[in-house]
N, C-alpha and C positions, 0 to 999 in steps of 0.2 A: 319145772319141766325141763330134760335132758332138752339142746340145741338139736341133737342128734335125731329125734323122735317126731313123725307127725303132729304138730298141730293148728292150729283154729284160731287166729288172735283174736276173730272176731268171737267165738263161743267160749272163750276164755276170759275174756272181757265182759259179758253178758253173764259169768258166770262168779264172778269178782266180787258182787257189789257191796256183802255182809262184809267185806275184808278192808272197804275204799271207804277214805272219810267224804264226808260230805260234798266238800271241794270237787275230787274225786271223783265222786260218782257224777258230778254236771259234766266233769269232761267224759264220761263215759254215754251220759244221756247224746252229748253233742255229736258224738262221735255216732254212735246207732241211729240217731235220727237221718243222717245220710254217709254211709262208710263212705262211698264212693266219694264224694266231693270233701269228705275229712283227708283224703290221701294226697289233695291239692293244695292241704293247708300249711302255711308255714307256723311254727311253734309258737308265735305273735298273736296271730289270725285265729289258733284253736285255741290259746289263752283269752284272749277277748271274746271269742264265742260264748266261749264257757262260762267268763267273768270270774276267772282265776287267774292269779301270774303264772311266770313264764316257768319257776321253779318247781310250783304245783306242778306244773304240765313234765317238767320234766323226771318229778318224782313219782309220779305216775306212771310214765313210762320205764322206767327201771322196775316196776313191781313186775315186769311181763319180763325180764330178761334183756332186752335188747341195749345195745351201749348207750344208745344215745337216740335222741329223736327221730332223726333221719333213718334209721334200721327199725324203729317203730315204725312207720309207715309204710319201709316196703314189707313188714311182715303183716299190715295192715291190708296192702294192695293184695298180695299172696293168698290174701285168705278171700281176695272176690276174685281171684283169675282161675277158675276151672276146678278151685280145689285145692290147687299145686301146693305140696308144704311146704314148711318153712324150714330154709337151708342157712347154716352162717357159711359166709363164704371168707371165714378165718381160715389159715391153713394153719394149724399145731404142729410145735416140734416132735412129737413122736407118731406123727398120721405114717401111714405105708401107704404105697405109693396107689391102692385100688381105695383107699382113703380121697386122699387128698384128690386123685384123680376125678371120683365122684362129688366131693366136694366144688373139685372147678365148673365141670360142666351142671351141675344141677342150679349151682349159685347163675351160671349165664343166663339156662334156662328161665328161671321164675323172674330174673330183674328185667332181662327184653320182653316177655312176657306182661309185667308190670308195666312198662313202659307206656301203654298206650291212653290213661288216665294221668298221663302225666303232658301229652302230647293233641292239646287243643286242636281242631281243626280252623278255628281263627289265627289262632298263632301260626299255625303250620302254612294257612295262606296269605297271610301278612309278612312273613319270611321269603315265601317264594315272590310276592310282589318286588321286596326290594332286591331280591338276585338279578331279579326280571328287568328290573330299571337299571342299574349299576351299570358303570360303563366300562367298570375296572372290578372284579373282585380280588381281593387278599385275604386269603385262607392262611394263619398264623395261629402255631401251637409251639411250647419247647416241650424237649422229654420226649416221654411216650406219646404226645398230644400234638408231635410237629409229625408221626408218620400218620397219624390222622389227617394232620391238612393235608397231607401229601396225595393220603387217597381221596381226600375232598378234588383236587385240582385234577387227579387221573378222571374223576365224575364229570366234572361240569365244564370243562374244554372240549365237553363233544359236543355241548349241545350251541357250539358258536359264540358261547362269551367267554371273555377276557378274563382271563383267573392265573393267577402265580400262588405259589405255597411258597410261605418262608421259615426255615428256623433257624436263622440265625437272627439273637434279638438284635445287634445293631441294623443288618437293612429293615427289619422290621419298624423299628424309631425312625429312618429315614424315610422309608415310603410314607409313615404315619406323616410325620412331618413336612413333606411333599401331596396331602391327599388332599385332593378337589371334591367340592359338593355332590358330583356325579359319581364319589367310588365308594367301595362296600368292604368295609372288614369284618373277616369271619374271624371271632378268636376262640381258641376250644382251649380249656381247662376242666380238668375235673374238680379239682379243689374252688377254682377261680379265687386263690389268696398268693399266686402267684406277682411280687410284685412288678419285677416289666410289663407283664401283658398289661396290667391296667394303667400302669403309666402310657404303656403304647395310645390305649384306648382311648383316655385322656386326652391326649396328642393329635388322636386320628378326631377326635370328634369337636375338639377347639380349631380343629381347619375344614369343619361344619361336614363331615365326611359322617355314613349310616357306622354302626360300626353294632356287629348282631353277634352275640355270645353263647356260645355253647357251655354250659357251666353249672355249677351249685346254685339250688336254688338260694338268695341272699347273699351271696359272696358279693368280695368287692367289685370283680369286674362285673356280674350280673350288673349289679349297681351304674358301673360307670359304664354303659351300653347304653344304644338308643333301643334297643329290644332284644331279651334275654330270652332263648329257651333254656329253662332251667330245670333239672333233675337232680331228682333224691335217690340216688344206686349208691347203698350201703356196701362202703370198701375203706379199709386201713389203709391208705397209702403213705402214710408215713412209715410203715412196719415193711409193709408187700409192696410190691410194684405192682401198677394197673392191670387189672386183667378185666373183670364186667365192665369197669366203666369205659374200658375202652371200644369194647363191643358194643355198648348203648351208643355212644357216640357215632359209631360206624354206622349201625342201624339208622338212627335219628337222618345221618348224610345220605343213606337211600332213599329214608322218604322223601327228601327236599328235592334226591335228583329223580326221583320218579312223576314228581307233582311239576316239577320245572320240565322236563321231559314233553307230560300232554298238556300243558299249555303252549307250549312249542309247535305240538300237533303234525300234522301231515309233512308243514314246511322243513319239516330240522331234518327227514327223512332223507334225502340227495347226500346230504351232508355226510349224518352217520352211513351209509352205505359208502360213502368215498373213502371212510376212514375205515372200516371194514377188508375194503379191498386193497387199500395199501398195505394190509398185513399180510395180505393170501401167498404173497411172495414165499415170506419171513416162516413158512411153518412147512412142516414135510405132514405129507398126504397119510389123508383118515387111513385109522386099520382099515382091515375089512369087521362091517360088524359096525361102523361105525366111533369106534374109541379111536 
């Protein structure tokens, strides 16, 4: 089936089975017995479900098209979120330009869309617990992943905690190296096979400091984290520069600063209006109409 074309990975999959050896067909059975929680699985976790390796599993997913595991599952997710088809969000050398334009926004649409099965409610309040205790945060990404921290630290500076963004990796090795029990490193990678960050993380967590990962699910920094939210957002970045996954991660930092927000509650509200009103100066007055 053309990438270009609507379809179904889960009716396509269901529809496989005279095609799938035996092996095959248990990771298909595993799979249909709950999509939903197969899209939480990592290629380990559905090979041991299944009680197949990890090559079976992988050679199975190449029968549907997709490159690799990881774009198996979000075309896995795609097929429970609403319907929404499934889009590669490769750009080809000869797309024109209402190509490749629909190609970007459709691929953002269906992976933020996806996201939310990816995106625990335990995790999600076990994260904001430890922003909530930290006494210090450090928001560190390089690349395209340090103007993420950056808009991480524009978020969570209003709500009265202590936060810096860094990317440049040596302060980042030295706050690491300077961190006390009471402070919290955010580190964002898409890949997370980026080697400073996890050296940083390393660093930061042998001076018994939280240090929470924004990154691929099983990378090294997941790994080397005291707690990982980790995502599966099917992107080439070794060919392309970030583009969904950098929008998943921006996503992901609202929810944290939404949920950090109302547990803050009524009190943070003086605060944010103080900082509201320092801008009123800095901006020339509404049209009429309101814009």
């Amino acid at each position: 089936m053309s990438e270009t074309q609507d379809s179904n990975l889960l009716h396509e999959i269901g529809s496989a089975s005279r095609r799938l050896t035996k092996s095959e067909r248990r990771i298909v059975d595993a799979i249909l017995d709950d999509p939903r929680a197969a899209t939480r699985l990592s290629i380990a976790a559905l090979a041991e479900l299944a009680e197949v390796s990890e090559p079976t599993v992988n050679r199975f997913c190449r029968k549907f098209e997709p490159r690799g595991y990881p774009e198996f599952k979000l075309r896995l997710a795609q097929s429970l979120v609403l319907g929404l088809p499934y889009v590669s969000s490769s750009i080809a050398p000869d797309d024109g330009t209402a190509t490749y334009t629909t190609k970007i926004l459709d691929s953002a649409v269906v992976s933020i869309r996806a996201l939310g099965d990816q995106l625990p409610p335990a995790l999600i309040d076990s994260v904001i617990d430890r922003l909530l205790a930290a006494q210090h945060i450090f928001f560190f990404g390089l690349g395209i992943s340090s103007a993420v921290a950056q808009d991480a630290e524009h978020h969570f500076f209003r709500f009265a905690l202590p936060v810096t963004a860094h990317a440049d990796v040596l302060m980042q090795r030295m706050h690491a190296a300077a961190a006390r029990k009471d402070h919290l490193f955010f580190m964002i990678s898409h890949t997370g096979r980026t080697r400073d960050l996890v050296d940083i993380a390393n660093l930061a967590t042998g001076r018994g400091a939280e240090v929470v990962a924004l990154t691929a699910a099983g990378s090294p920094l997941a790994k080397a984290s005291s707690l990982a939210i980790e995502l599966e957002v099917s992107e080439d970045t070794d060919a392309y520069m970030p583009m969904t996954s950098r929008l998943a991660h921006l996503v992901v930092l609202d929810v944290l600063a939404a949920g950090v927000s109302l547990r803050r509650g009524e009190a943070l509200q003086p605060h944010l209006r103080a900082i509201k009103e320092s801008l009123r100066a800095t901006r020339f007055a509404p049209l009429p109409g309101g814009k």
